[in-house]
N, C-alpha and C positions, 0 to 999 in steps of 0.2 A: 342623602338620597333615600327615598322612601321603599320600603323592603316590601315587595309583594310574597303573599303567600298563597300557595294551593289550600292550602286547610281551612275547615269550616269558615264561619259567618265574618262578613269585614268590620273588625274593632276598632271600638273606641278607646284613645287615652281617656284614662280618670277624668281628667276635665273635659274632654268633650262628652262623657256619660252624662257626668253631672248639671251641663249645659241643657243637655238633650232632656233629663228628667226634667228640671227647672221649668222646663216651658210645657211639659208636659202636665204640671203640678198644679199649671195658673187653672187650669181648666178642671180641678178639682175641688170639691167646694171645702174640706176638712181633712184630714188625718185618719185614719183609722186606730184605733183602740183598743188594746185585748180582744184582735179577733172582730170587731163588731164597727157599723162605716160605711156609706156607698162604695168605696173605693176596693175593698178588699171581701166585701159579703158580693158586689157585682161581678169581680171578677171569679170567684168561686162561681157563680150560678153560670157564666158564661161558658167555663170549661164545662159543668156538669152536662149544660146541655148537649156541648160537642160533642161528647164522650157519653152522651144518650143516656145519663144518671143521674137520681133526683135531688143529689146532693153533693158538695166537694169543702173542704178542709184544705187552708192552704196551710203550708208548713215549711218550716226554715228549708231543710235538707227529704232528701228520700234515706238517708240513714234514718231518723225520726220515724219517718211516714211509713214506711216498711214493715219493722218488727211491730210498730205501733197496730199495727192490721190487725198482722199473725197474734200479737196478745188478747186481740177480741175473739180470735175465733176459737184462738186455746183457752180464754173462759168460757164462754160460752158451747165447746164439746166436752169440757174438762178433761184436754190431752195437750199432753206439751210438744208432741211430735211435729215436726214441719217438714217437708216435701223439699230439695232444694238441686238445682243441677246443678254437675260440681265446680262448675266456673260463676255460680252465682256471684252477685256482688255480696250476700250477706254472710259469705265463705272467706271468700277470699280481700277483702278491702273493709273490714268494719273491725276488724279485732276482737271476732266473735261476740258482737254485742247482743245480738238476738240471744244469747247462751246469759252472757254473765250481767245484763242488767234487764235481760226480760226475762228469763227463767225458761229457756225452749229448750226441747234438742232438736238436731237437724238429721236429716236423711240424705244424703246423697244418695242422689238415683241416677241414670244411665254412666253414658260413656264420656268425658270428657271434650272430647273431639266432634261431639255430634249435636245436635238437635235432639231432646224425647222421640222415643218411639212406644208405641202404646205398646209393645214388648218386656220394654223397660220397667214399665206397672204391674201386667201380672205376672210379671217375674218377682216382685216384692216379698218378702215374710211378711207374716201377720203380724203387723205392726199396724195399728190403727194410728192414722195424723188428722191433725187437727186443719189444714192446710197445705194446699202446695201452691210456689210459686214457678210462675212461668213468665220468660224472660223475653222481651218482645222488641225488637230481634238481640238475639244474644250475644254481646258486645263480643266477648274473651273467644270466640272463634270466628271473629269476621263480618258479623250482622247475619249470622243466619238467620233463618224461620224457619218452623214444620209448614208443609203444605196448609190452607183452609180444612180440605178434610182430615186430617190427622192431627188439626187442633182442635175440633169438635167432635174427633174419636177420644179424646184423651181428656176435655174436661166433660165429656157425657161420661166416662168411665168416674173420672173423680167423683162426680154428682150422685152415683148410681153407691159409691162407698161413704157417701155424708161428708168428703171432704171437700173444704171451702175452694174455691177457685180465685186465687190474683194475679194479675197480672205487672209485672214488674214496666212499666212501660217508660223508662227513662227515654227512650227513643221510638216510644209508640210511633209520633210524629211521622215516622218514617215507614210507619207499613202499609198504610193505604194504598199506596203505588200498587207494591208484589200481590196483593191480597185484592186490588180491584171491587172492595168496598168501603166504605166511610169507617170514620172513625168509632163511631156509633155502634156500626156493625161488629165492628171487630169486640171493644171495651163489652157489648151485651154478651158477653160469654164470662165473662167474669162478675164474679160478685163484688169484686174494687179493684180497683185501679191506680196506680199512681204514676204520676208524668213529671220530668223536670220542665225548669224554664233556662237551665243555663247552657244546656247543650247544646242541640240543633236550634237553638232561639235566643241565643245570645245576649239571656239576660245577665245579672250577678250572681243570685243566688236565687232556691226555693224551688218549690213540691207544689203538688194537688194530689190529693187522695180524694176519689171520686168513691161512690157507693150512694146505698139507700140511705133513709132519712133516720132511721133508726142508726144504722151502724155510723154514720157520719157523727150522731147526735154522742154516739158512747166513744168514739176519736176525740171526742174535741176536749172528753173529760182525760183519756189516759195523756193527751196532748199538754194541758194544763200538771198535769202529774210529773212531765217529762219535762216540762221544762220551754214546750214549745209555744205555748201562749205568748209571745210576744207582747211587750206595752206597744209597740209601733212598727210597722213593716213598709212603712209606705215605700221606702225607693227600689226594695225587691218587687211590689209591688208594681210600684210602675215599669221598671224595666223589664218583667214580667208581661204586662201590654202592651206595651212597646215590642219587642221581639216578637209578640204573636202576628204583629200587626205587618213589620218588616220580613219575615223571615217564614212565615210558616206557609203561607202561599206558593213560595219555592223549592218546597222539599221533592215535590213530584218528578218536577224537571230533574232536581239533584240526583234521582234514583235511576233517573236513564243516562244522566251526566257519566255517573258513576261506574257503569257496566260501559261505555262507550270510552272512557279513563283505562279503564282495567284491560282492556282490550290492548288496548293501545300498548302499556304496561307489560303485558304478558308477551309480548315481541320479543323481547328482548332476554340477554340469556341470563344466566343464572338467579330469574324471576321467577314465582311463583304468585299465586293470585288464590284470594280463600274468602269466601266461597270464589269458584274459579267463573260463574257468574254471579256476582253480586247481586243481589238481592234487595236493598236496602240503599241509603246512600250512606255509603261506608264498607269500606273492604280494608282486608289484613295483606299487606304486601309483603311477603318474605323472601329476602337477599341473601344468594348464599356467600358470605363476607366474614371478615374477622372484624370483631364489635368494635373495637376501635378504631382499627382502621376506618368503618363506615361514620363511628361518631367524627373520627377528624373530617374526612371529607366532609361532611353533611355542614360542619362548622368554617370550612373554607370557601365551599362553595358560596353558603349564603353570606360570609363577608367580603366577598369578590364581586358576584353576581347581584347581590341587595333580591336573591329571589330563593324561599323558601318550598322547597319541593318535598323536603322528607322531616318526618319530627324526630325525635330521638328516639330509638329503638325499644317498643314495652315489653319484647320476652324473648328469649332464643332458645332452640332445638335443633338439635343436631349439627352445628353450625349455621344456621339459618339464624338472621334476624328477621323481627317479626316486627315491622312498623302497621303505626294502624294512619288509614289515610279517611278521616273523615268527610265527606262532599259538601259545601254547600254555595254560596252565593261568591268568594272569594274565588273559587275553583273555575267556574262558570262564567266568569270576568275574560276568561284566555279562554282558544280554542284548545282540544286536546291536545293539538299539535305541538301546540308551545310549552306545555306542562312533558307531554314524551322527548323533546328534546334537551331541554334543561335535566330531565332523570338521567338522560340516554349520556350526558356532558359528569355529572355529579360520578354516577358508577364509573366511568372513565378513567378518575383519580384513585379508583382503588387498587 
C-alpha cells in the first residue's frame, strides 16, 4: 500500500528521478563542463534574475556557498569576524568549518529563541566584522522572520558600519508570501544571497550564490580552490529545473496551507505551535510527550495507517518534543481535516 505523507514536496524513487531527468536531458543539447554550458551558465542567469542580481554561481552544497561568501568579504575588509544568530546553520550543523577551513571567527548575536532585533546590534562590543548573516526565515525556531521594517532597520545599520550583508536564504522560496514582495525585492537588501534547490524544490542536491558580477567573478575562483568546481553537474542541474518548474509556484498557497494546518493543530492539547502563527510554510510543532514513547507511536502509526503525519523528533525541552512539519505540495493533497484527525488518532497511542 502506498504511504502518504503530510511533509514536503511528493517523491520520487531513484528510478523514477532518473526517468524524469532522462527526458528532461533529450532536450538539452550538451553537458555542462567545469562550470561553463547552456545548461548550467542558463540556469545561473535564470535565478540571478529572480533574485534581481547580476550574477549567480551554482554550487554542490550551501555548506560551500556560505563561508565561500563570508571569505570574500573577510578579504576584502581584512577582518575575520562574522555576525552569526546562534541557531545559524554555520554554528550548529557544519563542524565549524567556517573556523577551521576558512579561517573566521564567529559572533553570536541575540537571543536564541528569537528573530534579530536591531537591539541586539548596538548592544554589540566593538568588534568590527567583516559580515553578517541573516537567516531567511530561520529554520531552528519555526520559520520565523523579522518584520519588512526591522529587516531594513538592521541591514541599513550594518551598511552604516561597513559590514557586508547576506542573506542565508536556503528557504528564501518561502518569504514572498509574509513579506508581500517578490523575490527580487527581498534578495536587493543583500549583497548575496544563497538558495537551495533540495528543500522546498525537491531537487537532489545544490546552491546558487547570487551577487554582483565582480563578487560572483572572485566565488568561482575560491570555488575552484574549494573544491567546488565540478567536471559535470548536470543531473543536479536538471533536478534543479525541474523542481523550480513543479514546485515553486506552490509555495504561496503552502504558506496559508500552513497557518490554516497549525490552527487546526493547536486544538488539541498538549500542543504548542512556533511561531504560534506561522509565518512561512513551515512550523515547529511541539508535543509534550516522552521521546520515545512519541517515536514508537509515530512508527506504529505509519505501519498501520500507510500515513505519515509526524517525522521523527529534531530537539526537546523541557519535555516537549519539537517536530518540524514542513508544508508543501504532499500536505495540500488532503484537506486540513484529514491531516488533524490522523495527529488527533497518532497522539491518542501515547
Amino acid at each position: 500500500m502506498e504511504r502518504i505523507s503530510m511533509l514536503r514536496q511528493p517523491a520520487r524513487s531513484m528510478a523514477e528521478t532518473l526517468r524524469a531527468l532522462a527526458l528532461a536531458a533529450e532536450q538539452v543539447p550538451e553537458r555542462d563542463c567545469y562550470g561553463k554550458g547552456a545548461l548550467i551558465n542558463d540556469l545561473e542567469q535564470e535565478v540571478a534574475s529572480m533574485l534581481g542580481k547580476p550574477a549567480a554561481l551554482f554550487l554542490p552544497s550551501g555548506t560551500l556557498a556560505q563561508p565561500l561568501a563570508l571569505k570574500i568579504y573577510s578579504e576584502q575588509r581584512k577582518l575575520s569576524h562574522i555576525g552569526l544568530h546562534p541557531t545559524s546553520h554555520l554554528l550548529l550543523h557544519e563542524q565549524h568549518g567556517y573556523q577551521h577551513l576558512w579561517g573566521l571567527d564567529a559572533l553570536a548575536i541575540g537571543a536564541p529563541e528569537r528573530v534579530w532585533q536591531l537591539g541586539d546590534f548596538t548592544a554589540l562590543p566593538a568588534q568590527a566584522m567583516a559580515a553578517m548573516i541573516w537567516e531567511l526565515p530561520a529554520r531552528e525556531i519555526g520559520g520565523q522572520l523579522p518584520t519588512w521594517e526591522a529587516l531594513n532597520e538592521q541591514v541599513a545599520w550594518a551598511r552604516e558600519h561597513n559590514i557586508a550583508v547576506h542573506f542565508d536564504g536556503a528557504r528564501l522560496w518561502q518569504c514572498p508570501e509574509y513579506y508581500q514582495r517578490s523575490l527580487a525585492e527581498i534578495a536587493g537588501l543583500a549583497d548575496s544571497v544563497y538558495v537551495s534547490f533540495y528543500k522546498d524544490l525537491a531537487g537532489i542536491a545544490g546552491a546558487m550564490l547570487v551577487g554582483d558580477e565582480d563578487f560572483i567573478a572572485e566565488a568561482r575562483i575560491w570555488a575552484r580552490r574549494a573544491g567546488g568546481n565540478l567536471y559535470s553537474q548536470y543531473p543536479y542541474l536538471l533536478a534543479a529545473k525541474l523542481g523550480l518548474q513543479e514546485n515553486l509556484a506552490s509555495i504561496p498557497q503552502a504558506v496559508n496551507y500552513a497557518r490554516e494546518l497549525a490552527s487546526a493543530f493547536a486544538e488539541m492539547p498538549n500542543i504548542r505551535i512556533n511561531p504560534a502563527e506561522p509565518q512561512v510554510a513551515m512550523f515547529h510543532l511541539h508535543i509534550q510527550a516522552d521521546k520515545q514513547r512519541l517515536l514508537h507511536a509515530i512508527q506504529a502509526y505509519s505501519d498501520a495507517h500507510h500515513v505519515e503525519v509526524l517525522p521523527t523528533p529534531r530537539a526537546e525541552a523541557d519535555g516537549w518534543q519539537i517536530c518540524e512539519i514542513p508544508v508543501g505540495r504532499n500536505a495540500m493533497a488532503k484537506p486540513v481535516a484529514f491531516w488533524q484527525a490522523h495527529l488527533k488518532q497518532l497522539l491518542a497511542l501515547l
